[in-house]
N, C-alpha and C positions, 0 to 999 in steps of 0.2 A: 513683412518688410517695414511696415510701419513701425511696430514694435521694435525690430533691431536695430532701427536709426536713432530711435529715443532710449535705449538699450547702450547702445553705441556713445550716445551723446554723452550719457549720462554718468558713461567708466572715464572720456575724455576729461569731461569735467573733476571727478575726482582726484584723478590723475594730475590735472593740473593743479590741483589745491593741494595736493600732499606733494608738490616740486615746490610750490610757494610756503609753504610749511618747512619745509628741510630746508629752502633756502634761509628762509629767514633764522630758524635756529644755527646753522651755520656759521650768517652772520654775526648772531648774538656770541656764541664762542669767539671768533674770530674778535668781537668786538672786545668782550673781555680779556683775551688772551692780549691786546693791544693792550689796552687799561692797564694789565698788571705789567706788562713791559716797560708800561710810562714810568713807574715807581723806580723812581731810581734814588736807591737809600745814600745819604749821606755822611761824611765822615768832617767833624769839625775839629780845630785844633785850638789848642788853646795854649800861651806862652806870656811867661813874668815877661819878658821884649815887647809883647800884644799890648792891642788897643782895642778895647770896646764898640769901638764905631767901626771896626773893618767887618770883613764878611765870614771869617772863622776857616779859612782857608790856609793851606801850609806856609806859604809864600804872608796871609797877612791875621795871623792868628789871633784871636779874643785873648785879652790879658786876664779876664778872670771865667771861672766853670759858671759861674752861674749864667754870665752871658751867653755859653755856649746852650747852659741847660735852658735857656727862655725858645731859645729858635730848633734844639731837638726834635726830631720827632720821629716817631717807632720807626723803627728798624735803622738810628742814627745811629753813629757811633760818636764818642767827643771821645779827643786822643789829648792828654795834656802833657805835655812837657818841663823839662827839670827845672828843680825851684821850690819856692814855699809858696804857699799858696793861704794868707790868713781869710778866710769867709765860713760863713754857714752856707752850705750846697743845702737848697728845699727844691729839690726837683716837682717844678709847675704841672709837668703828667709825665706816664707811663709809659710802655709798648702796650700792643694788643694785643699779642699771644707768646710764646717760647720762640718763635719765630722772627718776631718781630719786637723786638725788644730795647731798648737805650740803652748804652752800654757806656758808662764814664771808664775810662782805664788810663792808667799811667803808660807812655810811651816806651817801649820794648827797650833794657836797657838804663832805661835813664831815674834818676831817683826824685820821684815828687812827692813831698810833703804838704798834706793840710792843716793847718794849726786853728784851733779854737782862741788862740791866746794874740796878744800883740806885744810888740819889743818895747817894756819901758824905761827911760831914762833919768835925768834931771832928779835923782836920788837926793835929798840933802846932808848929810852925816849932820848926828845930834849927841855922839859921844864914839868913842872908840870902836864902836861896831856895832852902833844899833841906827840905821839911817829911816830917812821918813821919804814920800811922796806925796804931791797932792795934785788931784785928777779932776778934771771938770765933768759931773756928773752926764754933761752933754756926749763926751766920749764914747761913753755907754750903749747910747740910742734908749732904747725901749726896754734892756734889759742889764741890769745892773746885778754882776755877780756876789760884790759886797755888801749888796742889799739885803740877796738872799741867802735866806738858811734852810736846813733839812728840814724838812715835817711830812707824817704821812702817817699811813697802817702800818702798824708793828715794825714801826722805828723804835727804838727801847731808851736809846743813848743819842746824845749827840747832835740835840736838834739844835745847840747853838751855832754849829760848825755852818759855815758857808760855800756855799756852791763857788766860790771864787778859789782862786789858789796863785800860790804866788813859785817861779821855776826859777831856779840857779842854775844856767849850765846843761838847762835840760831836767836837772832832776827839781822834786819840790820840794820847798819847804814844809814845818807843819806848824798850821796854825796854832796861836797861842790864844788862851782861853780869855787873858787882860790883858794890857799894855806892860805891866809889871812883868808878868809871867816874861818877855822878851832876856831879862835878866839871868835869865835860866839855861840860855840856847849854850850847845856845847859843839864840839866842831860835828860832832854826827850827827846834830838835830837842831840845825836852824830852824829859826821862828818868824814868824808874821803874822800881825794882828792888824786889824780892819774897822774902820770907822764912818760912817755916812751921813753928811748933815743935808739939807734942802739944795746944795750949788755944788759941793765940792765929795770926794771918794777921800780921804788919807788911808795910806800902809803905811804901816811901819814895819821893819823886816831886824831881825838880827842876822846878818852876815857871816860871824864870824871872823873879822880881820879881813875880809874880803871887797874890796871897793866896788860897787854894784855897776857904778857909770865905765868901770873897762871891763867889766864881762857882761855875759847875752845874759837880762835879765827877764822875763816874761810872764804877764799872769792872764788869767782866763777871763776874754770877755765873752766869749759867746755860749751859749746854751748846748748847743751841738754843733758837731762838723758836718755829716752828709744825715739829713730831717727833711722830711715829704710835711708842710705844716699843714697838710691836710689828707686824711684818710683816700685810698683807696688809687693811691697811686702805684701803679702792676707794672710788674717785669721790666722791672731795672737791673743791671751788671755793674758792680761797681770790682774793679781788680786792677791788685797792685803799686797803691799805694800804701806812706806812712801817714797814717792819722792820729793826734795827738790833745791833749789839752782842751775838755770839755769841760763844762760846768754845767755836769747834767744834775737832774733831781733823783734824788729817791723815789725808788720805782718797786712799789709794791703791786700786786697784782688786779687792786681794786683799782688804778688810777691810768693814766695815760703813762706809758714808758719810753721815756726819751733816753736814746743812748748816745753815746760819740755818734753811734752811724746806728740808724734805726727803719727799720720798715715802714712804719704807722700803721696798722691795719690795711695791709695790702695784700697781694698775693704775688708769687712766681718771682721772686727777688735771686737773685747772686751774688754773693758777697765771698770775694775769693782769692787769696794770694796780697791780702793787707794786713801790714802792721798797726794796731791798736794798742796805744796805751795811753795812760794818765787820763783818763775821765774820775770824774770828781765818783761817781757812783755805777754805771755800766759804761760796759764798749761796745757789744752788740744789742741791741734789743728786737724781739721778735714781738710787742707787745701791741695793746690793746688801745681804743682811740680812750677818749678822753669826753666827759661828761659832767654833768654840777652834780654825779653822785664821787666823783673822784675824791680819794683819802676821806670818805665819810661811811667806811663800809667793814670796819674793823670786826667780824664775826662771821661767825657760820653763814648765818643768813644773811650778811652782807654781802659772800661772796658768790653764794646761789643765786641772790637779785640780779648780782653782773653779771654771771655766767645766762640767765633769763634775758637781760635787756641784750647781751649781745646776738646770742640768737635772733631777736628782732631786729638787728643790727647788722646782718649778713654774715651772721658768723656759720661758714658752710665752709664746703671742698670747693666751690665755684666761687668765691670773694676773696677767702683769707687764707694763709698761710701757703703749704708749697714750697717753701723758698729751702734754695741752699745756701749751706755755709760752709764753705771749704778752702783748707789749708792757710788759715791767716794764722798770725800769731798774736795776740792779746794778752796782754800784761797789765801791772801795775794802777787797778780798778779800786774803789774802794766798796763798791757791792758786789759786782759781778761781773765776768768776763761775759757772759751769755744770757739772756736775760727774756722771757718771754710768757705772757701768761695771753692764754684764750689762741694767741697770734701766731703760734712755732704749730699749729696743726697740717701734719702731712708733710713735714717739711725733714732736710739729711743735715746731721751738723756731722764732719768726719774732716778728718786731720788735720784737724785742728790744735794748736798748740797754746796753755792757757797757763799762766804762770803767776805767781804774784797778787793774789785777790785779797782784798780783807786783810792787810797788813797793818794800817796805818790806826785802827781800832780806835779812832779820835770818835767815831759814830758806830752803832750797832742795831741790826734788827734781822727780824725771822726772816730775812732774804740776802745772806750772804752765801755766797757758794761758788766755782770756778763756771759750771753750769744751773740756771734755776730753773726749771719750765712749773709752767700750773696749764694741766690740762695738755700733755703729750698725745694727743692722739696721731694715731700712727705715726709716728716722730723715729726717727733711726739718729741714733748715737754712736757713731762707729769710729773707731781708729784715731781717738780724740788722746792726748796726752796734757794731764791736766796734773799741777805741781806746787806745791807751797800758797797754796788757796784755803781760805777757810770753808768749809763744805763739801770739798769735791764734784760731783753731782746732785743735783737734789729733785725731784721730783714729787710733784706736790697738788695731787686732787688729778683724779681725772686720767691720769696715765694709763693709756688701753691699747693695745696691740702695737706697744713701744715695744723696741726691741735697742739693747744698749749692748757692744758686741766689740771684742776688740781692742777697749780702751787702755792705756796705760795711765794710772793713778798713786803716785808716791808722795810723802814727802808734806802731805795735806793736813789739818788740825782740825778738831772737834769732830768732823766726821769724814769719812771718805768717799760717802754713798748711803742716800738716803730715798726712800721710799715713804712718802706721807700719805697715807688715806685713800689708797687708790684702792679698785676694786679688781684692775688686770682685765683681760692678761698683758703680763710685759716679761719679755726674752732676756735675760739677762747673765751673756756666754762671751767664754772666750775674756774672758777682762784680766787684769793684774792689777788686784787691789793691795797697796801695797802700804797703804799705813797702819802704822799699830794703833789704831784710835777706835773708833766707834762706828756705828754705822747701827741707822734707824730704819729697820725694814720689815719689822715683825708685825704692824697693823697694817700692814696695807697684804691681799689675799690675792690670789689670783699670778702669782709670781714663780717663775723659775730659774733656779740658778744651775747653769749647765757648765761645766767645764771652766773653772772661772780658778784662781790663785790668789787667796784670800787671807790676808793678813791682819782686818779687823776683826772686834768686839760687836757681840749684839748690842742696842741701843738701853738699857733699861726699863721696859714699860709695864703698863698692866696687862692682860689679858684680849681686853676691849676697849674701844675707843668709841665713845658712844657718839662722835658727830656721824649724821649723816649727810653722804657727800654721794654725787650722784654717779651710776656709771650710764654708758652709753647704747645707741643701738650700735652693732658690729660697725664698723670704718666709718663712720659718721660719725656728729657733732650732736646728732639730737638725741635727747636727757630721755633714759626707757626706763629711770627709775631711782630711787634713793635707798640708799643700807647701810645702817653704821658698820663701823672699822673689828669684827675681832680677827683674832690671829689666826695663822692657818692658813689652808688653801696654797701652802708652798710648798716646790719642790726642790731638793738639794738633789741634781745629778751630777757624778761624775768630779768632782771640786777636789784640790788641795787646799786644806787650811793650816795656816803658818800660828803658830806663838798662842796668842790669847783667845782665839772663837771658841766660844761654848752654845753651842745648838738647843743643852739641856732645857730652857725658856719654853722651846717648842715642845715640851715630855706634855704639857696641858692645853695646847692650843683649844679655842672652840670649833676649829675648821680641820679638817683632816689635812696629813702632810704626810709625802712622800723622800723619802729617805734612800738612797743605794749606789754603791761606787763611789763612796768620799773616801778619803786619804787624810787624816786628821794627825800632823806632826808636833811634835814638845809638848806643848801645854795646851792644844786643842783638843775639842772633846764632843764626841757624838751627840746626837738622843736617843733614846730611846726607842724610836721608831724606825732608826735603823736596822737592821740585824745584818752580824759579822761584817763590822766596818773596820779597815783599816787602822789601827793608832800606835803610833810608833812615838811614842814619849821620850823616847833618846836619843830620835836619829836628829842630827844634827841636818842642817837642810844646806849651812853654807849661806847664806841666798845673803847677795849683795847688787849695788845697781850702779854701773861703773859708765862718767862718760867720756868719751874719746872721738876730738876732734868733730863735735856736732852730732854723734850717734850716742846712743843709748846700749848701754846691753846689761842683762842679764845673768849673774851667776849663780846657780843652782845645782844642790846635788839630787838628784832625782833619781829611780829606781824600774827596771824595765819590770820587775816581778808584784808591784802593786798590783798594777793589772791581771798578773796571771793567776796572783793570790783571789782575789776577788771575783775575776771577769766580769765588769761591766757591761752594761748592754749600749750599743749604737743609740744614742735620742734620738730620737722623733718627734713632729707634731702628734702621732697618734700617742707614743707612750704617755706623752704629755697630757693630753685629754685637752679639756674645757676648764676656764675660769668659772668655778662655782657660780659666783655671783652673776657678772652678766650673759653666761654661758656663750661665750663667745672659746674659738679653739684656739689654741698656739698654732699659731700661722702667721707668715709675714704679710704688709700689709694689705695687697694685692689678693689676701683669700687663698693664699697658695701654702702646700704643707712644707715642712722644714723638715731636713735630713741632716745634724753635725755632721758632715761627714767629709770636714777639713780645719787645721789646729789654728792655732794665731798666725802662723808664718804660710797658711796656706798649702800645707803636706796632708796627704792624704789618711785619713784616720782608719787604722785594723778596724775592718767592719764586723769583727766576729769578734776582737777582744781589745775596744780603743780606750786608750791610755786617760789616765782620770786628770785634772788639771789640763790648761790652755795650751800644751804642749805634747805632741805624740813621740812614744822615747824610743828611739831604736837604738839606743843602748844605754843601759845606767853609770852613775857617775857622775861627776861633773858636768854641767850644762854651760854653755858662756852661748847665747844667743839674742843676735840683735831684736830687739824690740821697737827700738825708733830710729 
């Protein structure tokens, strides 16, 4: 008896302690599930009508974003409204996850512009059409665009030019190299030259017969439009607006890259459905923080040191990069529409439209291109249309389990697609390379071209490129090793090449390459390491690129019997194999295999005999197919 009362006692007790146990965890849920109920995210407004001192509310909205961006916070939205909006946005912080996120956006609708630049007047005229201004250096604040000039790593030309600029009407002028040179301006190439003493800024501008004080004149005072001025500000949205008029720096990859609109070494960023143009040097930049090793690192081993200190620097999948870049349109840059070195890792740039880079050739250097990355890892390049830029794409060190897919490229100068020093692997299918120009791809290893319409030149090189540059462990950041550049280690599936490709380069690679199902028309011409390819030296292809009404398309004459002459095989990750060097496989980022087995427009490819070129033909002939 005794025993089963202290028995008894002793299950009550337990009993009671596991009811006081579930209670209180109960609670705890209970308590949290309240907590997160309390969070109630908010949505601020902002309006050129606004006042700074109101509360960012619809009824009494902030008159400028920055206001809005000091009292944000994750999972806020700031909505701005129509208008121009002249500021630098440095968003003060971030969100905390994809969830919770800041979101700047232009109101559904309505058209907001941010300008780098300010409206100036009080022009004096000093002869027939060359008029002057003079500006109280105080205007400026802290940063003075006619102070400054270009300099940096593999700048080559043009470090007189100034990060200032001066707009007629929206479009700009171009700087003139003397006050004399103004003498020279003709109606399609107004001039402006730039002067700074201790108190005062003077321009001088040649108009052309143009009276400056009755049209919108404007020139660049700020450094950037939408700039975080310090590292490691996460998951921001920024969609919808026009942004304009930067006087950003030359942004090489050894230094800090400041664009119109820029990440700073950040992670999980959005940048989507904005118009980008007139930055003095980029419009988007995905780049690197900023250091007293900055523009002091012009060399192989200057750019190892960076890529070393930023690893110590947080440069992983969990700090940096992530971010998308989607369907803006960026134009009229003088380096780069895209712009990103260490900082683009893991990140989707796609449909994107990039026009007009590299025109104005007043300055020059190893980073001009419509797209530039250093150090693509796993980086997706997809469904981007990029046109009358100098470079096309460029990809440069470091590119590993990038995959570029999709793209449409016409129209581009000096190259249309470049590949530097990488060691792969990198997927590179599906694309319409469409200039007759060049293209540097032959030392970098570990690459495949799959299904792609190709109408450049191999690049001229040597055999080998003796820097070494490092590749990586599989989808990570960390360095598993260094190997200089030879050639080799590529594979041609499945391609149409148009006009001038000559593959012969590759007859001596020092890397083994794989060859089968190209289609080689007029004046293109196999290797060797082919056997029984395709080459039709007469057939006329037709092929034109016609636009209508905002769309793009395609004319080609193409041929359903390529394919049956040949019969190609279906790609795969497995036929693909392994990148020699870092033995990593052809796989999308995620570690997963990869099947073609759907064309540019998304039709399903004959799995037993698919069509060579970005295009599956169900019947020959004439092609006219939209592309954009």
């Amino acid at each position: 008896m005794i025993r089963r009362y202290f028995t008894n006692k002793l299950i009550r007790k337990e009993i009671r302690l596991l009811l006081i146990t579930a209670i209180a965890f109960i609670s705890y849920i209970q308590t949290g599930i309240a907590q997160k109920r309390k969070v109630v995210y908010k949505e601020f407004h902002v309006s050129v009508k606004g006042n700074d001192n109101n509360d960012g509310s619809l009824s009494k909205p902030f008159k400028t974003i920055s206001a809005a961006a000091k009292v944000a916070m994750p999972g806020d939205l700031i909505t701005v409204h129509a208008g121009v909006y002249r500021e630098q946005v440095s968003p003060p912080r971030g969100g905390n996850s994809e969830k919770e996120r800041i979101w700047y956006r232009a109101a559904k609708g309505e058209s907001v512009e941010l300008k780098g630049s300010e409206i100036i007047k009080a022009w004096q005229k000093l002869d027939s059409s060359i008029w002057m201004v003079q500006i109280p250096n105080s205007f400026f604040g802290k940063f003075n665009p006619y102070k400054d000039t270009l300099y940096g790593d593999w700048l080559t030309k043009g470090n007189w030019c100034h990060t200032g600029e001066v707009y007629l009407n929206g479009r700009p002028l171009t700087e003139a190299k003397g006050l004399k040179d103004l003498n020279s301006a003709n109606t399609n190439q107004p001039l402006w030259y730039c002067k700074v003493d201790e108190n005062n800024t003077f321009i001088w501008a040649n108009f052309n017969a143009v009276n400056p004080n009755k049209q919108l004149v404007e020139i660049n005072v700020r450094q950037a439009v939408f700039y975080p001025s310090q590292p490691g500000i996460n998951y921001i949205g920024v969609k919808g607006f026009r942004m304009c008029h930067a006087a950003t720096p030359w942004a090489p990859p050894t230094a800090e890259q400041i664009g119109l609109i820029g990440t700073h070494w950040s992670k999980g960023w959005i940048i989507e459905e904005n118009t980008i143009s007139y930055s003095k040097c980029v419009g988007i930049t995905l780049g690197k923080y900023g250091d007293e090793w900055d523009n002091k690192s012009e060399s192989v081993d200057g750019f190892i040191k960076t890529t070393e200190r930023a690893l110590s620097n947080s440069w992983n999948k969990d700090h940096v990069g992530s971010h998308l870049v989607r369907k803006n349109h960026i134009s009229h840059c003088g380096q780069a529409g895209i712009a990103g070195s260490l900082g683009a890792v893991f990140s989707t740039i796609t449909g994107n439209t990039i026009n007009d880079i590299g025109h104005q050739q007043l300055f020059w250097g190893y980073e001009l291109a419509g797209i530039k990355l250093h150090a693509a890892v796993d980086v997706e390049i997809s469904r981007n249309h990029i046109y009358r830029t100098e470079g096309g794409i460029w990809l440069d060190w470091m590119a590993q389990g990038t995959r570029v897919t999709k793209n449409l490229l016409h129209d581009n100068t000096v190259q249309d697609f470049s590949l530097e020093v990488n060691h792969g692997p990198i997927l590179v299918d599906h694309n319409l390379f469409l200039s007759p120009h060049l293209a540097q791809v032959r030392l970098s290893q570990g690459v495949a071209f799959v299904h792609n319409l190709i109408a450049w030149d191999l690049w001229p090189t040597d055999s080998v490129d003796a820097r070494k540059t490092p590749f990586l462990k599989p989808h990570s950041t960390e360095i598993a090793g260094f190997y200089k550049n030879p050639s080799g280690d590529t594979r041609f599936y499945n391609n149409v090449f148009l006009g001038q490709t000559d593959l012969s380069p590759y007859n001596h690679s020092a890397l083994p390459v794989q060859m089968n199902g190209n289609v080689y028309l007029m004046n293109a011409k196999p290797s060797k390491h082919e056997h029984q390819p395709v080459v039709l030296p007469n057939y006329n292809s037709g092929i034109k690129l016609e636009e209508k009404n905002g769309r793009w398309y395609l004319v080609i004459n193409m041929e359903k019997q390529w394919s049956e002459e040949r019969k190609p095989k279906l790609i795969t990750s497995k036929l693909l194999g392994s990148a020699v060097i870092p033995q990593q496989p052809f796989e999308d980022r995620t570690g997963n295999a990869i099947i073609f087995n759907t064309d540019f427009v998304s039709i399903t490819r004959n799995h037993v005999n698919p069509s060579a070129g970005p295009f599956e033909i169900k019947k020959g002939g004439q092609q006219r197919i939209q592309v954009w």
